[in-house]
mmCIF file of the C-alpha atoms, coordinates in Angstrom:
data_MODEL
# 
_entry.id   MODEL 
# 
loop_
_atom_site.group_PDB 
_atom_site.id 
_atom_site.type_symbol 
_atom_site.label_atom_id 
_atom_site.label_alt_id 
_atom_site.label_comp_id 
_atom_site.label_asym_id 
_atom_site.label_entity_id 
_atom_site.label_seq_id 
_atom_site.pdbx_PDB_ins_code 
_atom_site.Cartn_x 
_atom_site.Cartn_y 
_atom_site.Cartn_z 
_atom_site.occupancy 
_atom_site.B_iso_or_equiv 
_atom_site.pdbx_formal_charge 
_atom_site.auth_seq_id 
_atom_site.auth_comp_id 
_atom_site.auth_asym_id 
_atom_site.auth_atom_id 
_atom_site.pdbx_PDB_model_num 
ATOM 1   C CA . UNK A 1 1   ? 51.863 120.099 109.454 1.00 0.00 ? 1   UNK A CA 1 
ATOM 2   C CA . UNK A 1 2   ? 55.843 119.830 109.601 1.00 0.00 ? 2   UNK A CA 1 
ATOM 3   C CA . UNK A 1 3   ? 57.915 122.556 109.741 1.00 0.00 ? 3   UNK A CA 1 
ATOM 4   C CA . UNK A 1 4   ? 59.699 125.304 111.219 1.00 0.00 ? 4   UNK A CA 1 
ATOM 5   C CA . UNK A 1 5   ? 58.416 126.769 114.372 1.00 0.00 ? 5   UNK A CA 1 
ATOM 6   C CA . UNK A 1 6   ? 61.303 128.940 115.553 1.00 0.00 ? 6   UNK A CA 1 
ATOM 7   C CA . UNK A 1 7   ? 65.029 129.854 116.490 1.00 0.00 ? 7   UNK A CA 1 
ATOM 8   C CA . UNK A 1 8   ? 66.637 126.778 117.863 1.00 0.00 ? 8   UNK A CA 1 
ATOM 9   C CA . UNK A 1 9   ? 69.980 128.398 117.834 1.00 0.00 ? 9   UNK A CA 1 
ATOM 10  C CA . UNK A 1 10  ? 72.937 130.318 116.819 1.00 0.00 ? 10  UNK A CA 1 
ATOM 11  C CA . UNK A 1 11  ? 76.120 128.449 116.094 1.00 0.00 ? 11  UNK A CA 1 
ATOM 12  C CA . UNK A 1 12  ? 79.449 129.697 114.716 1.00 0.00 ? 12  UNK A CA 1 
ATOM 13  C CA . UNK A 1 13  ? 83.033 129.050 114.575 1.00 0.00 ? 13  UNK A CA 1 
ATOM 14  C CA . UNK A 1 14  ? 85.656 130.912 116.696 1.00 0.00 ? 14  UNK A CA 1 
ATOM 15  C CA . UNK A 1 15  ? 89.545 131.232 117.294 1.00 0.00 ? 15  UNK A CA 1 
ATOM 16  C CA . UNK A 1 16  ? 89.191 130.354 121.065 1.00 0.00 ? 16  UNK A CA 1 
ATOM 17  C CA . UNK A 1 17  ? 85.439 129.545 122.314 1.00 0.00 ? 17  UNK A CA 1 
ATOM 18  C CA . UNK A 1 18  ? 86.391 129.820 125.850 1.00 0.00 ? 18  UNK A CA 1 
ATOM 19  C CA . UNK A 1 19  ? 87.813 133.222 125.805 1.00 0.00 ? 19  UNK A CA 1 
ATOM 20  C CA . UNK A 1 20  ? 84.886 134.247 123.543 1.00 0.00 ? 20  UNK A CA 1 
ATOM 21  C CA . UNK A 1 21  ? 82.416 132.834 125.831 1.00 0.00 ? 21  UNK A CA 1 
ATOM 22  C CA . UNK A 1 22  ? 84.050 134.585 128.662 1.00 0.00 ? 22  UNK A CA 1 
ATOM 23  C CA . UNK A 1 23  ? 83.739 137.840 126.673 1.00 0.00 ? 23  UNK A CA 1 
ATOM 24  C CA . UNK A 1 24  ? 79.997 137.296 126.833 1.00 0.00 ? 24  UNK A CA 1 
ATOM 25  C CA . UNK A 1 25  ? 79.451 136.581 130.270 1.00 0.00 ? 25  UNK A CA 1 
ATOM 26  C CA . UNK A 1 26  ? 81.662 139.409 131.278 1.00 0.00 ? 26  UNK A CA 1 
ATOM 27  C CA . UNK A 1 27  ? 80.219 142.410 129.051 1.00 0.00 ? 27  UNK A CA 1 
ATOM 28  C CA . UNK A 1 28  ? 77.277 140.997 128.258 1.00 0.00 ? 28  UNK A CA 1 
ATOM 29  C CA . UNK A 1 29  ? 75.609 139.235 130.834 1.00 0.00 ? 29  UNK A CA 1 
ATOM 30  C CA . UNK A 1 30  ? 75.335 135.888 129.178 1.00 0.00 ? 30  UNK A CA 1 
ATOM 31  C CA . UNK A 1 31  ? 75.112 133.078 131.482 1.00 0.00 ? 31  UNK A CA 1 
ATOM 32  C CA . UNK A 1 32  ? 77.417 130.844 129.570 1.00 0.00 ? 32  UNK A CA 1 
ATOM 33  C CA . UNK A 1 33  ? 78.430 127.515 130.609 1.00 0.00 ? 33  UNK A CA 1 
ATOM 34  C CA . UNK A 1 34  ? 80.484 124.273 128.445 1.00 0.00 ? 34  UNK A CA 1 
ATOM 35  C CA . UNK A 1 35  ? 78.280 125.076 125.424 1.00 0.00 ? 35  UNK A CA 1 
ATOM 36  C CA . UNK A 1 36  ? 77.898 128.775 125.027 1.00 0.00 ? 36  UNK A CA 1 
ATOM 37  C CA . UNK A 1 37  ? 74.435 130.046 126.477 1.00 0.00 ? 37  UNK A CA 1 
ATOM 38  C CA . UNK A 1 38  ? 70.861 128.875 126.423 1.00 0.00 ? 38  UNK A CA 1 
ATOM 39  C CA . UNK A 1 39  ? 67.927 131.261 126.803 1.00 0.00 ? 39  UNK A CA 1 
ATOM 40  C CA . UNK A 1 40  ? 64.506 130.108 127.959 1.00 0.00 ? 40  UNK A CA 1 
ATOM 41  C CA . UNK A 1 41  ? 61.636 132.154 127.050 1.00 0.00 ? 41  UNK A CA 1 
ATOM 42  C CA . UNK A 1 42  ? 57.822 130.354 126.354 1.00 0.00 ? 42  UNK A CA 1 
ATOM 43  C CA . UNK A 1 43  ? 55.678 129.574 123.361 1.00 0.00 ? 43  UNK A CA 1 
ATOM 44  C CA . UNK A 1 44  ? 52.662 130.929 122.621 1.00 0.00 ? 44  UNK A CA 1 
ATOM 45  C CA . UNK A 1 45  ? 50.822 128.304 124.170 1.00 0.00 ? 45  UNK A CA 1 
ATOM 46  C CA . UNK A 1 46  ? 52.715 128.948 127.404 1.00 0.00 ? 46  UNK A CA 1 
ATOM 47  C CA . UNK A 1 47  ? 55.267 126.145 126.996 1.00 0.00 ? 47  UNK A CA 1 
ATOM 48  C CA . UNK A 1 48  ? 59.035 126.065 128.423 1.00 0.00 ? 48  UNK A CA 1 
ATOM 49  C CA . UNK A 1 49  ? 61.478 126.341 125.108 1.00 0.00 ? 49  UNK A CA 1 
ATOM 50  C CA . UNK A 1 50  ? 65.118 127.603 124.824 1.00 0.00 ? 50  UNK A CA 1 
ATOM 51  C CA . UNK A 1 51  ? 67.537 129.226 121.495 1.00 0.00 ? 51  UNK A CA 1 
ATOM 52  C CA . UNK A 1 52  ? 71.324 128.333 122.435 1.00 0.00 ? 52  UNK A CA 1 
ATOM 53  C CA . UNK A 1 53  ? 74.013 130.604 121.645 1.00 0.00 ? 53  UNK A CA 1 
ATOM 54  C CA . UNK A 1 54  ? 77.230 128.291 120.635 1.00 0.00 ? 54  UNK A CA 1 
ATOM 55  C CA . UNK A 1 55  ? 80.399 129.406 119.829 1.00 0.00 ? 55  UNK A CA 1 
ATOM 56  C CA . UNK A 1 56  ? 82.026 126.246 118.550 1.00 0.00 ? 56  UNK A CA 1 
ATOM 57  C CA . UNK A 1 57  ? 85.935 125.608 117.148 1.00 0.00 ? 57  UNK A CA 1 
ATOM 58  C CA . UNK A 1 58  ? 87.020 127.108 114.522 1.00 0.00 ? 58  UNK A CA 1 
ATOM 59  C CA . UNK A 1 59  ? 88.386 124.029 113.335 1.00 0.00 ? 59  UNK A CA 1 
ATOM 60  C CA . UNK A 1 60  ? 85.259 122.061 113.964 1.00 0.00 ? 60  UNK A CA 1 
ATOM 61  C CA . UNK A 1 61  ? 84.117 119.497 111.206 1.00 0.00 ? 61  UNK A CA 1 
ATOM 62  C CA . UNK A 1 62  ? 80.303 120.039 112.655 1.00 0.00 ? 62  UNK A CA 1 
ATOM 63  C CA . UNK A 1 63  ? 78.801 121.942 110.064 1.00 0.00 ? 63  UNK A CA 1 
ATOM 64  C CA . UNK A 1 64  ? 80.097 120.039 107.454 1.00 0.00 ? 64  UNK A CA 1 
ATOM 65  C CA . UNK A 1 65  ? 79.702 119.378 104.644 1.00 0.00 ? 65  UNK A CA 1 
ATOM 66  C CA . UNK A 1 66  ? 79.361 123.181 104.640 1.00 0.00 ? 66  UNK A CA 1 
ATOM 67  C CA . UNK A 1 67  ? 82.746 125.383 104.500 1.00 0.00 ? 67  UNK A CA 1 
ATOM 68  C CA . UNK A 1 68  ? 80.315 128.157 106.153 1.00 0.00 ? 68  UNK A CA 1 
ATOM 69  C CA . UNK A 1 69  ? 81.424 129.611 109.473 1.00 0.00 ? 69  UNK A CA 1 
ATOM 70  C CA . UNK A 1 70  ? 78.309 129.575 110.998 1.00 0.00 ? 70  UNK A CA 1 
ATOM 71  C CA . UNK A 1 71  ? 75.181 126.784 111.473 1.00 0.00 ? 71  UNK A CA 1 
ATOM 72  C CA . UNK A 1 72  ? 71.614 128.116 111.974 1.00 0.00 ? 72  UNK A CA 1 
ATOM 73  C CA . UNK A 1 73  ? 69.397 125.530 113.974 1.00 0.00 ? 73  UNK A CA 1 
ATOM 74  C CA . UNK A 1 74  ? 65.583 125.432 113.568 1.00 0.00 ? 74  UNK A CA 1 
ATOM 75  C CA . UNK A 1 75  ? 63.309 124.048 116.229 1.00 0.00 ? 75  UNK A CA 1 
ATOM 76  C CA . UNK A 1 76  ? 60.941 122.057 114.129 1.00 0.00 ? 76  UNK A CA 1 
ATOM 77  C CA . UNK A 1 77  ? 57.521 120.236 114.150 1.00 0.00 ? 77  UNK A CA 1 
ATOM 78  C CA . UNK A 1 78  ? 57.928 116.594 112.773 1.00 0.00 ? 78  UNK A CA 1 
ATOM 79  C CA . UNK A 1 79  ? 61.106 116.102 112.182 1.00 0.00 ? 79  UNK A CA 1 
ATOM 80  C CA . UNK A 1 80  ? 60.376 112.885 110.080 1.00 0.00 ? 80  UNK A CA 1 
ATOM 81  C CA . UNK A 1 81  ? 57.170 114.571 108.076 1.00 0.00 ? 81  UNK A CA 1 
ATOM 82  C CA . UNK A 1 82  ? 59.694 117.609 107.614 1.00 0.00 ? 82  UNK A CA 1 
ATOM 83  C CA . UNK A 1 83  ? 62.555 115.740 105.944 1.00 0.00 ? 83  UNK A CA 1 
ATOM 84  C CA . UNK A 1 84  ? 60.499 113.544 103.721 1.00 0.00 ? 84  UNK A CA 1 
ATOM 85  C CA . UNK A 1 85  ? 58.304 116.818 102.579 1.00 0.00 ? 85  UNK A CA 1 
ATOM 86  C CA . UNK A 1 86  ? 63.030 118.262 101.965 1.00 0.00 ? 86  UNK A CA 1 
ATOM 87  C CA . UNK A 1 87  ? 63.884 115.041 99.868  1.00 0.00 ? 87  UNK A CA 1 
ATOM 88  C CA . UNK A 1 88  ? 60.480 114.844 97.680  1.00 0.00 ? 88  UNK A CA 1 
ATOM 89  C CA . UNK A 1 89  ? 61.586 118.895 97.519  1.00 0.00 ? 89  UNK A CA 1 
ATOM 90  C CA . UNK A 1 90  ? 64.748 117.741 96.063  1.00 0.00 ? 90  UNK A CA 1 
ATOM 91  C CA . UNK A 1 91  ? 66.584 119.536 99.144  1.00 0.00 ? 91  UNK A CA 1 
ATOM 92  C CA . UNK A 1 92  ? 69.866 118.295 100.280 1.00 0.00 ? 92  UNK A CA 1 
ATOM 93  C CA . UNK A 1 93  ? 69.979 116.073 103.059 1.00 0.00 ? 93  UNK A CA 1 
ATOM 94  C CA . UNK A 1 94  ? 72.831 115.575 105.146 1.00 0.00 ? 94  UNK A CA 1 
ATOM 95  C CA . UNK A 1 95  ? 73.500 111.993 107.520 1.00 0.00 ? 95  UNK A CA 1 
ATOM 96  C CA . UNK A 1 96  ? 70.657 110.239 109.020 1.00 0.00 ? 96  UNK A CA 1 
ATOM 97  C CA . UNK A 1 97  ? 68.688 111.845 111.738 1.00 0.00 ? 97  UNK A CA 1 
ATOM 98  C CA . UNK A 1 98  ? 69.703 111.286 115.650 1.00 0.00 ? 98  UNK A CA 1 
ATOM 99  C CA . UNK A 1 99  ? 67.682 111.056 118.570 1.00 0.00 ? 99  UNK A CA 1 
ATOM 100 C CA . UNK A 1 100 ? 68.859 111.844 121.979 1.00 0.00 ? 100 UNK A CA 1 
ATOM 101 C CA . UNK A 1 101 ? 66.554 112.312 125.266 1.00 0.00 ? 101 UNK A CA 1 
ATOM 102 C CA . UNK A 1 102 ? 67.063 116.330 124.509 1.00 0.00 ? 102 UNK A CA 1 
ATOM 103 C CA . UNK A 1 103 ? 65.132 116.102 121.200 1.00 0.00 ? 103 UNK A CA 1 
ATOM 104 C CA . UNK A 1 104 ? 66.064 114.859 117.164 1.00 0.00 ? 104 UNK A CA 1 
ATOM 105 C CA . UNK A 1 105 ? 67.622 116.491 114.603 1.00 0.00 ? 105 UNK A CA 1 
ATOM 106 C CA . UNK A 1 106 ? 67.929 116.295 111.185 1.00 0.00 ? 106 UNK A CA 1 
ATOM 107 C CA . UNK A 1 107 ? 70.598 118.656 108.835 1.00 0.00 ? 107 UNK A CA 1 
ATOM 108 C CA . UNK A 1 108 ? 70.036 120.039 105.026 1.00 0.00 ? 108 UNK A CA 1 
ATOM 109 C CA . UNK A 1 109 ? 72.157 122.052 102.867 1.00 0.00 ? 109 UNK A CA 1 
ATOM 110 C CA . UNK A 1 110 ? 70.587 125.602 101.293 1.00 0.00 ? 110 UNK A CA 1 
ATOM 111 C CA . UNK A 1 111 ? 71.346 126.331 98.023  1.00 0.00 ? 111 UNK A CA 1 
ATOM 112 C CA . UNK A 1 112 ? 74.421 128.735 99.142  1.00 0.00 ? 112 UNK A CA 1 
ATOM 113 C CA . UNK A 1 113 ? 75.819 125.624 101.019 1.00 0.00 ? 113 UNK A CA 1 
ATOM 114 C CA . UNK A 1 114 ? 74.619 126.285 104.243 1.00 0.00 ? 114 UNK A CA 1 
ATOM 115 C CA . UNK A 1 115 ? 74.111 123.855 106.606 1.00 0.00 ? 115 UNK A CA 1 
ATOM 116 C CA . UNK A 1 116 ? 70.926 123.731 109.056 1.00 0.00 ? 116 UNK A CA 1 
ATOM 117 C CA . UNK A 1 117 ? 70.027 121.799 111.300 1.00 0.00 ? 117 UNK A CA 1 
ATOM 118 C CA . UNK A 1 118 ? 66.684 120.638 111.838 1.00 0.00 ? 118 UNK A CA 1 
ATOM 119 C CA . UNK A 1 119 ? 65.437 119.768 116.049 1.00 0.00 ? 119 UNK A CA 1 
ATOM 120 C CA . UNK A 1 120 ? 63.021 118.667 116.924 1.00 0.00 ? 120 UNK A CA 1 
ATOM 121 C CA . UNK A 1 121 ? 63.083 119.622 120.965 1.00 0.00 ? 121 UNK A CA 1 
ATOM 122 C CA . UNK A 1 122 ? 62.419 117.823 124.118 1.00 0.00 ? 122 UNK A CA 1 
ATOM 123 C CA . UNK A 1 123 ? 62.710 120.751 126.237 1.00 0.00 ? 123 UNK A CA 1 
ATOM 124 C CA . UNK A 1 124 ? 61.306 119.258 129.004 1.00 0.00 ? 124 UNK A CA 1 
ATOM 125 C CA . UNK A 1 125 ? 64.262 117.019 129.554 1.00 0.00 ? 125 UNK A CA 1 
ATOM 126 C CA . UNK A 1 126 ? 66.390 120.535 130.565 1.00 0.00 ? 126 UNK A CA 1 
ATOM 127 C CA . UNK A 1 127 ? 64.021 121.346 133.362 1.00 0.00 ? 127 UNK A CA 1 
# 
C-alpha cells in the first residue's frame, strides 16, 4: 500500500546556512557537513534509513510554489502508487517526479500551501 512511512527530513530557510550549521555542530553536536546533518537510525525491520536536517537559503526558490519558510519531507512507500492515489484525491501536485541513485521524490501542496516532498529512499546508496 503507498504511503508515508516516516520523517525524511527537516528543511527550512535561513539568513546564513553556514553560520547556522556551524551553530549546530558547535552547541549541539550535529555532525553537519555541505547539506546540514543526516541521522541514521534503523527501521523496524532492522534496515539502515536516515532524516536530514537542512538549513537551506533564505532566498531559495526550492519550496516553491510555497511562500512557507520551511519544507517537510516524507520517506514514502511507492512513490508512483502514492501520487496517483494525491491526484485522484484532488491533491496538488507540484513538477514531475525525479529519480536520482539516492531515491525519487515527488512534491504536493497542503491545503495551507505547504509544500512536501514525497521520497522515496535508496538508502543503501549512502552506505
Amino acid at each position: 500500500m503507498p504511503g508515508v512511512t516516516g520523517v525524511g527530513g527537516l528543511f527550512f530557510k535561513s539568513d546564513n546556512p553556514a553560520e547556522l550549521k556551524d551553530w549546530y555542530k558547535k552547541h549541539l553536536g550535529l555532525n553537519t557537513d555541505d547539506y546540514g546533518c543526516t541521522f541514521w537510525w534503523k527501521d523496524k525491520n532492522g534496515n539502515d534509513a536516515s532524516t536530514q536536517w537542512s538549513p537551506f537559503a533564505a532566498d531559495t526558490t526550492y519550496f516553491a510554489p510555497s511562500e512557507k519558510q520551511f519544507m517537510q519531507n516524507f520517506r514514502v512507500h511507492d512513490l508512483d502508487g502514492l501520487l496517483s492515489k494525491l491526484k485522484k484525491e484532488g491533491v496538488t501536485i507540484v513538477d514531475e517526479p525525479q529519480a536520482y541513485d539516492y531515491g525519487k521524490f515527488g512534491w504536493i501542496i497542503d491545503p495551507e500551501g505547504n509544500k512536501i516532498e514525497l521520497w522515496e529512499p535508496n538508502d543503501r546508496v549512502f552506505l
